[in-house]
N, C-alpha and C positions, 0 to 999 in steps of 0.2 A: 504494500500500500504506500503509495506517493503522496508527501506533503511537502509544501513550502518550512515548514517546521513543527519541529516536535519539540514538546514543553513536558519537564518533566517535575512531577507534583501542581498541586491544583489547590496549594493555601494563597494566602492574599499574592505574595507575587509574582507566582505563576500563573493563577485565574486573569490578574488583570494584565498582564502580559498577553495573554492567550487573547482576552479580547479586545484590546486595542487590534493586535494585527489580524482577528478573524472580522474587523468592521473594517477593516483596510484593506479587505479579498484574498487576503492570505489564507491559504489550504493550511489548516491548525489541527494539531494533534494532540492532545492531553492526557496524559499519563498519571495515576496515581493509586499508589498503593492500596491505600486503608478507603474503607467505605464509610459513606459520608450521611448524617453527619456523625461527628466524632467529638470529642473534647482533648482538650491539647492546653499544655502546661504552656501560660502564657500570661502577659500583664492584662491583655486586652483593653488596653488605652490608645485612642487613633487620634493623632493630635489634631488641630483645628486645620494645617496644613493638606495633611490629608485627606480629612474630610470635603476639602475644597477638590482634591482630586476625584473622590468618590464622585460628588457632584457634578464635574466636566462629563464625567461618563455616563452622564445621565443616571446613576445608582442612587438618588436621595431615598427610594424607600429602604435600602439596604440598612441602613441607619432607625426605620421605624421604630423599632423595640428595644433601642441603647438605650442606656443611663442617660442620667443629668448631666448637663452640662458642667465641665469642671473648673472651676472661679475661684478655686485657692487654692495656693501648693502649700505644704508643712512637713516640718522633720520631728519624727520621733526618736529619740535619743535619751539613752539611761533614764532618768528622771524629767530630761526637759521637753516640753512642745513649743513647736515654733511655729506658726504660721503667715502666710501675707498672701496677694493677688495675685495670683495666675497671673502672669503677662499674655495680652489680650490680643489675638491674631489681626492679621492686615486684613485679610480677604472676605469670605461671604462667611466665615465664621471664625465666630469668636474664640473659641475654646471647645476643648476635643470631647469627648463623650468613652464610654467604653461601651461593647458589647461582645458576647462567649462565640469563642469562635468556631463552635457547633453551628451558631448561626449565622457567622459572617463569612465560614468560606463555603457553605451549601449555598448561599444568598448570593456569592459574587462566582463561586461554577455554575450554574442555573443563568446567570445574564452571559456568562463567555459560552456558554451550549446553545443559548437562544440567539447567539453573534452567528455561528456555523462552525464553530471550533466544534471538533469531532472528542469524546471523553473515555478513554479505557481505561474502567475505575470495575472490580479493584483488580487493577493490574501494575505490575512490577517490571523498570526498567533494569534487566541483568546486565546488559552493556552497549556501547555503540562503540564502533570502527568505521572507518573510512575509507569506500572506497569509489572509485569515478567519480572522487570531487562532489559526492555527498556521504553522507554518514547513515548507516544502519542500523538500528535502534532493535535490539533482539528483546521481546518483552513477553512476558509470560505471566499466567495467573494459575492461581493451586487448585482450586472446585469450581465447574472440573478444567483438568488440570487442561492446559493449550497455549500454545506460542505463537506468536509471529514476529514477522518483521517490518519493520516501518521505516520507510525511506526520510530523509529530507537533508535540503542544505543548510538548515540551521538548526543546533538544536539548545534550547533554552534549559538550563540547569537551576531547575527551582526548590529540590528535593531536601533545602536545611542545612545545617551543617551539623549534625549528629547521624546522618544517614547512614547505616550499616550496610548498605550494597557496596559492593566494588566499580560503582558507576563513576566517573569523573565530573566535574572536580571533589575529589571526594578527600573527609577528610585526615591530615596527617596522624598517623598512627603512634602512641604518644606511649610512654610506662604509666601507669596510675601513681600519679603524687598527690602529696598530703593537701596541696592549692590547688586544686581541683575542685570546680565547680559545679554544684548539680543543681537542678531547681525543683521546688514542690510548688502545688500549688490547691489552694480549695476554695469554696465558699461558704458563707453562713450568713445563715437567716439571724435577727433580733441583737444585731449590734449598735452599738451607738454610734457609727461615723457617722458626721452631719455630710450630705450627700452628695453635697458642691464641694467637698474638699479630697484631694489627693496626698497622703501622707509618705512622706519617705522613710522607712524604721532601719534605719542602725542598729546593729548588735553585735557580738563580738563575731567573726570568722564569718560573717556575712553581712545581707542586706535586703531589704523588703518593699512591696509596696503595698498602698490597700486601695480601694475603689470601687466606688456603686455602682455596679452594673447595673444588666437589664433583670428582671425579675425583683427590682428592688433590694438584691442581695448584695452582699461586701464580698468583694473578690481578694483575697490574700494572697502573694505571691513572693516567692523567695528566692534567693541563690543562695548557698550554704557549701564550706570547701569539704572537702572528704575529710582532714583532721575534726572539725568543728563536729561533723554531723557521728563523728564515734565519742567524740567526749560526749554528746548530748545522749546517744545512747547509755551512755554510762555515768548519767547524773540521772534518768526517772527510768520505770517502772512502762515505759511505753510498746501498746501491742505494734507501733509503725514507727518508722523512722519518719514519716510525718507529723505523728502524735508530737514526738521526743522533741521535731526542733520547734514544734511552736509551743513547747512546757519551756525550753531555751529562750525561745522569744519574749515570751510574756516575763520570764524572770531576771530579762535583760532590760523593758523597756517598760515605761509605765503606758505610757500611751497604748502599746497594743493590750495590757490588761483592761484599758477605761473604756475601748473599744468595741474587743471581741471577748472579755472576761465572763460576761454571763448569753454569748453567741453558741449557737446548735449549727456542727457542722452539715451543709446536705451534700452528702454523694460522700467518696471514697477521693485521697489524695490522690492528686496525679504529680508525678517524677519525671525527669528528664535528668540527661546526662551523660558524662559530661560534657561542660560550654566550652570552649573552647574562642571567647573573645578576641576580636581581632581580624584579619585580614583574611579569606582563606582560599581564594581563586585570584587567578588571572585569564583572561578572555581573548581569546584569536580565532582563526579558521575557521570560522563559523561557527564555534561553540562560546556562551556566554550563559554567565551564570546570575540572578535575580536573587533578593531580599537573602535569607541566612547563607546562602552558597555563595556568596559572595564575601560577606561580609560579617561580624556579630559585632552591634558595640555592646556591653554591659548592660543589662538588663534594667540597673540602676536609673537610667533615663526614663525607662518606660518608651522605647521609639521604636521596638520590632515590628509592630504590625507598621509602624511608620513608612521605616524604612522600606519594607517590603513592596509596599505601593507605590513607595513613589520612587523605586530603585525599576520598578517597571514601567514607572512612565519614562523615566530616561532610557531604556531600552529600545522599548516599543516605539518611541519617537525618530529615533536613528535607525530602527530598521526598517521602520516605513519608509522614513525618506530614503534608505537604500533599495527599495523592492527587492524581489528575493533573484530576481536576476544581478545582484551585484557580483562582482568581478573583484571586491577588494575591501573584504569580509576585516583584514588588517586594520585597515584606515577607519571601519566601524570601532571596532574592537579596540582602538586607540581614543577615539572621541570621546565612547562610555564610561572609560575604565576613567580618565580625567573628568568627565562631567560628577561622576561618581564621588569623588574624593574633595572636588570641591562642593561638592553639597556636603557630604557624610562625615569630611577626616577631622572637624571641629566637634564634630558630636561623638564618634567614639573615642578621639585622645580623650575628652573632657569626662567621657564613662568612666573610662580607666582612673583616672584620677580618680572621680567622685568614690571609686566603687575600692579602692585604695584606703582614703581616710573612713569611707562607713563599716569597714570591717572590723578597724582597729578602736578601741574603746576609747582608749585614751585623745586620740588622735578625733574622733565622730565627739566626743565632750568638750572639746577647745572647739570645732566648728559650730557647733549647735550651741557653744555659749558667746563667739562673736554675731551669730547667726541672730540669736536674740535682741542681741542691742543694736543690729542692722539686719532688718528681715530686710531691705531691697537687695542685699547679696541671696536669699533665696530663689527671688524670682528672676533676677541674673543669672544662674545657674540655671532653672527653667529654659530661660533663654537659648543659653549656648547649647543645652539638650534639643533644639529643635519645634520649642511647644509653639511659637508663632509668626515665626520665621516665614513668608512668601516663598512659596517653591514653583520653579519657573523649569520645566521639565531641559526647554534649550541652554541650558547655563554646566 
């Protein structure tokens, strides 16, 4: 089967990759594992930036069933709360929203399937090779079990950067060390966040967020290193290593006690791991890689579904204007890879930083006690995260 390209995974930036170029007549192929919808360890915060992209694409209902609007960032740290204003976006919206991404990426494959994008779900990309100046995509699914193969001259690499296939750009194969990052993540009903606000929790050998989603519930999320998450096994009595780090959390931080102290978890922790922050493809010959395959900053921001979006508009923008008859897939592959880093390389050095001093105690108590007596360095750091920053896909 012959395609102009094949996209592999079907979360935010591979769906909206897929449809940008399946509304631009591109023969689109969509590949994705796991069946949909799904739950996936995630901040699900889409900042205002984004949202303004969702919008271009004509998806405002996609958005129907998100959270409040989020109008104030704050840090939770040992003993202290801080809060101040969101900084307040340029474009058609002000401030970002959250919603679970059960339902925002069935919401945004459903509009790239209704573009002409073609969907082999659930199917699994085992590998592509190249050969007569396109590449071959061997794909199979287990019940019942069947292969084939899929032509095309580009193929889009959207699959994450935790992906355990041998697909490329896949990721570097690492020893397990102590700084190693995993993420958990859950909901609860009946907590106190007031609904317009986004907190950031500090604790030791990690860091958190919280936020109102859709359902009215508080979405808690975390990254936690492999040393942190065996001590905390071995300070309580916990049936999960979910249980354990938020017994960690809450005896680290007041704020997440005054929270979710008297909160009822719903559903079952979900895990990921490990992150692997940072850089983790480069793009040529026709292969390029969208949102985590690309890239991860620190979770800390809260900008992955960001990223993911709008690392697809700058994709899809450059490969339109190449048509898939291009001759010099390089010169693409150059343009992106720099549009990329001058959007992104300010928000993940500034992760890394942030996600640096919220681990350390000592270090998250000196920021959240200057933090106090100048909450406008909050919403500065908001800032250089990417919360309202104009994003101009040709830049």
């Amino acid at each position: 089967m012959r395609y102009d390209a094949v996209v592999i995974g079907a979360g935010p930036a591979g769906a909206m990759c897929a449809l940008a170029l399946a509304r631009a007549g591109w023969r689109v192929a969509i590949v994705e594992k796991a069946e949909f919808p799904r739950r996936k360890v995630c901040g699900e915060f889409i900042s205002a930036p984004a949202l303004a992209l969702l919008r271009h694409a004509g998806l405002n209902d996609v958005m129907h069933d998100a959270g409040p609007e989020i109008s104030e960032v704050a840090i939770f740290a040992g003993e202290r709360i801080v809060s101040t204003s969101m900084p307040a976006g340029e474009g058609p919206f002000r401030y970002g929203r959250a919603l679970a991404r059960d339902r925002l990426d069935s919401r945004l494959l459903d509009a790239a399937r209704r573009a002409g994008a073609e969907v082999w779900q659930p199917w699994r990309v085992k590998r592509y090779v190249q050969a007569g100046g396109r590449y071959v995509c061997s794909i199979e699914r287990k019940v019942p079990y069947e292969r084939k193969d899929l032509e095309a001259r580009v193929v889009v690499a959207a699959h994450g950067s935790w992906d355990t296939g041998r697909i490329e750009p896949a990721p570097r194969e690492r020893k397990p060390a102590a700084g190693d990052l995993f993420a958990f993540k859950a909901r609860f009903s009946g907590g106190t966040l007031r609904r317009r606000v986004m907190p950031l929790v500090a604790f030791p050998g990690g860091y958190g967020g919280l936020v109102t989603a859709d359902s009215n519930e508080t979405s808690f999320s975390c990254c936690i290193t492999r040393a942190a998450i065996k001590a905390c096994r071995g300070e309580v009595a916990a049936t999960t290593a979910g249980a354990a780090v938020l017994a960690h959390v809450f005896g680290a931080c007041l704020g997440m006690r005054e929270v979710l102290g008297g909160a009822a978890r719903e559903g079952a922790w979900l895990a990921a791991g490990p992150l692997r922050p940072g850089y983790h493809a480069s793009c040529g010959d026709g292969v390029f890689a969208v949102g985590n395959a690309m890239a991860d900053a620190h979770p800390i921001v809260a900008e992955g579904i960001s990223m993911a979006i709008q690392s697809a508009a700058l994709l899809g923008e450059r490969l339109i204007a190449a048509t898939p008859a291009c001759e010099d897939w390089e010169a693409v592959a150059r343009s992106y890879e720099a549009a990329y880093r001058r959007n992104f390389g300010v928000r993940i050095a500034a992760s890394a930083a942030f996600a640096q001093v919220a681990m350390r105690p000592a270090a998250a108590g000196a920021a959240a006690s200057v933090l106090q007596r100048v909450p406008a360095l909050l919403a500065l750091g908001a800032s250089w995260a990417g919360k309202a920053s104009p994003f101009n896909a040709s830049t």
